[in-house]
C-alpha positions as CSV (number, residue, x, y, z in Angstrom):
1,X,107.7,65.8,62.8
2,X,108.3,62.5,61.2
3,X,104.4,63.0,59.9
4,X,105.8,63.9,56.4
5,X,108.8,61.5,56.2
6,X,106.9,58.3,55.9
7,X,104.2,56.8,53.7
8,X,102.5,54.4,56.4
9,X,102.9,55.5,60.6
10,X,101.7,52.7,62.8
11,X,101.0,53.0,66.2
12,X,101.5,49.5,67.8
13,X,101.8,50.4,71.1
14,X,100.5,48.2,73.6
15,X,101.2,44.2,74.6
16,X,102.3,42.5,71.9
17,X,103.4,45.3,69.9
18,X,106.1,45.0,67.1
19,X,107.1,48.7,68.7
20,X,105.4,51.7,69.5
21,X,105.7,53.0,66.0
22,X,106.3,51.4,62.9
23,X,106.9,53.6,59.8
24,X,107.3,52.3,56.6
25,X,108.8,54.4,53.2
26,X,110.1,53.9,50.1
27,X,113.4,55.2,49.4
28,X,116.2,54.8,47.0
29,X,113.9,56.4,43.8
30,X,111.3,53.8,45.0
31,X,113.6,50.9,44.7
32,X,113.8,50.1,48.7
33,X,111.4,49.7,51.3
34,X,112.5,51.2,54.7
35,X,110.8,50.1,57.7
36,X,111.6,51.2,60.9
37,X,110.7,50.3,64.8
38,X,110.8,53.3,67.0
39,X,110.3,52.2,70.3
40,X,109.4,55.3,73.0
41,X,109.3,56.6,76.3
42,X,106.5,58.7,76.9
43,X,106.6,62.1,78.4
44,X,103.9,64.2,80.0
45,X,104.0,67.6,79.1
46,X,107.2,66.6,77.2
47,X,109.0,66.1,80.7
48,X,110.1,62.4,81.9
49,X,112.4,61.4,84.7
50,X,115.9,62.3,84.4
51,X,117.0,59.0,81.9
52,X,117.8,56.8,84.3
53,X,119.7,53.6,83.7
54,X,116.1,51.3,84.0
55,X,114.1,53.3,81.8
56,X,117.0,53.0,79.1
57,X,117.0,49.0,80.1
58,X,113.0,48.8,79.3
59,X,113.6,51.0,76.2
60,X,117.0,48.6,74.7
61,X,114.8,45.3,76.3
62,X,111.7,46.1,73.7
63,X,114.6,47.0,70.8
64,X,116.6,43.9,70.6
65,X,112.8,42.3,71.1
66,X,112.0,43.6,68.0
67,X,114.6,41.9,65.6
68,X,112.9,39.0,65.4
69,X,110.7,40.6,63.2
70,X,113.6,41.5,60.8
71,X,114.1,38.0,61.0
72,X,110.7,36.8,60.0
73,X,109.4,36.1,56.7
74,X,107.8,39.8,55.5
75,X,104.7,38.5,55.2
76,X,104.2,37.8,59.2
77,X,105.1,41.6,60.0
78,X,102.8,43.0,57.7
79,X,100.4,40.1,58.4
80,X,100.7,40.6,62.3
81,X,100.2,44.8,61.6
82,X,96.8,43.7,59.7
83,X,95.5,41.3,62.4
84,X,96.5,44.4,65.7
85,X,94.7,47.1,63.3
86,X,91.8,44.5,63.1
87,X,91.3,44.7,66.9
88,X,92.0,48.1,67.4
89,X,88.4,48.3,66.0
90,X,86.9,47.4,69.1
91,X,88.7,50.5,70.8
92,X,87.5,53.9,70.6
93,X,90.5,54.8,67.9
94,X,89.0,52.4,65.6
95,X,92.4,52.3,63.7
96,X,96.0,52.1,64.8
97,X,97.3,53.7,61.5
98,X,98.5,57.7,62.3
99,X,99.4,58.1,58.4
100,X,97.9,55.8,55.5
101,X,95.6,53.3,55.6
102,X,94.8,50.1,54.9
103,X,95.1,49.8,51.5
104,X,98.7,51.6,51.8
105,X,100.1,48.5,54.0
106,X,99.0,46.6,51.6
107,X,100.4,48.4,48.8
108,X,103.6,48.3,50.8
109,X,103.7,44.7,51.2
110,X,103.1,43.8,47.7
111,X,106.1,46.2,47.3
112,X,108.3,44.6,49.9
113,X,108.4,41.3,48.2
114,X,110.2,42.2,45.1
115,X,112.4,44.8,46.4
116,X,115.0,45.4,49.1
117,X,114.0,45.7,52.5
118,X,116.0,47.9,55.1
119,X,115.0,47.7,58.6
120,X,116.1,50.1,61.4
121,X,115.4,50.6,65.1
122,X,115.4,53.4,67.4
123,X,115.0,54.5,70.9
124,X,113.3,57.7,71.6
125,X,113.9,59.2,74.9
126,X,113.2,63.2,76.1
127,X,114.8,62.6,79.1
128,X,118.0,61.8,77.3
129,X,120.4,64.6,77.1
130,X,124.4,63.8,75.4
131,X,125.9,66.1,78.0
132,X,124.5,64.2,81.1
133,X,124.7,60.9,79.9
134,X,128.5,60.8,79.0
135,X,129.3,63.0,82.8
136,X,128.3,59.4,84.2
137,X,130.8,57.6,85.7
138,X,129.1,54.4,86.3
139,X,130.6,51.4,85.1
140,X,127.0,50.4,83.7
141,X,126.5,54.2,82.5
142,X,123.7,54.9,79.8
143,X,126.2,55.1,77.3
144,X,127.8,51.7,77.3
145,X,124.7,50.0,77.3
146,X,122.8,51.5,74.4
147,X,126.5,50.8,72.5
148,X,126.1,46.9,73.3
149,X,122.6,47.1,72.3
150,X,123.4,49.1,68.7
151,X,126.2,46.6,67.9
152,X,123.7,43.5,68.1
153,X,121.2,45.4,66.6
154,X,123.5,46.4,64.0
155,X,124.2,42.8,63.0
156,X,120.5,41.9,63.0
157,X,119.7,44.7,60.4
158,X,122.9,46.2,59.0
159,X,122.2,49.7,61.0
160,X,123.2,51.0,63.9
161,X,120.5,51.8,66.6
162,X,118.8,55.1,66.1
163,X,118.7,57.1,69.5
164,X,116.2,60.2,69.6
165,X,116.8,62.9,72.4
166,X,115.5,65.9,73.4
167,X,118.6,67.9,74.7
């Protein structure tokens, strides 16, 4: 799905990671570089547990985590994305890139550094559905908590948290 939006998918899954994905495109007729942290939950034949409140805590936990990179000078992301696809050789996957290559991060870093740089962040979870989650009654419901995590998110990057469902 996101296969054709995006120049340069990442996958940086694993300790350590920046997030589970990071995709990088030029937008704004190639004036902008978007790069975006999607961090996910996982499904087995696309099925997880039923959202509950501590999968939605791991999943906001390794968001807010990953502002410090929108803090950091550029070159350390793309530096840091270099040095994880350098050991990914050891692996059996050889590379962590799922679109682009090497010489396309690069390109995109050379990029980033004279032109503006958006960053956004997502949660993707299939066991997330809109009805269920607002029928909670909880005081500490799904709901309010990825709302606390968008607005601190949203004054890291200037966006709002991206959630991904699959109801």
């Amino acid at each position: 799905m996101i296969e054709n939006d995006f120049e340069v998918i990442f996958d940086d899954d694993g300790s350590g990671e920046i997030a589970d994905l990071v995709c990088l495109r030029r937008t704004g007729k190639g004036q902008e570089l978007e790069i975006y942290f999607f961090h996910l939950k996982y499904a087995l034949n696309a099925k997880v547990t039923q959202g509950s409140l501590e999968q939605f805590n791991e999943l906001a936990s390794q968001a807010l985590r990953s502002r410090r990179w929108t803090e950091k000078r550029l070159e350390q992301l793309f530096k840091r994305m270099m040095e994880r696809n350098s050991d990914a050789a050891k692996y059996p996957r050889k590379t962590r890139f799922v679109k682009g290559d090497l010489d396309d991060l690069n390109s995109l870093a050379r990029f980033a550094l004279s032109h503006t740089v958006n960053f956004h962040i997502s949660i993707v979870q299939p066991g997330l559905g809109k009805a269920r989650c607002s029928a909670q009654k909880s005081p500490n419901n799904v709901l309010q908590l990825l709302g606390a995590v968008s607005e601190l998110i949203s004054m890291s990057t200037g966006n709002p948290l991206g959630v991904y469902c699959s109801e």
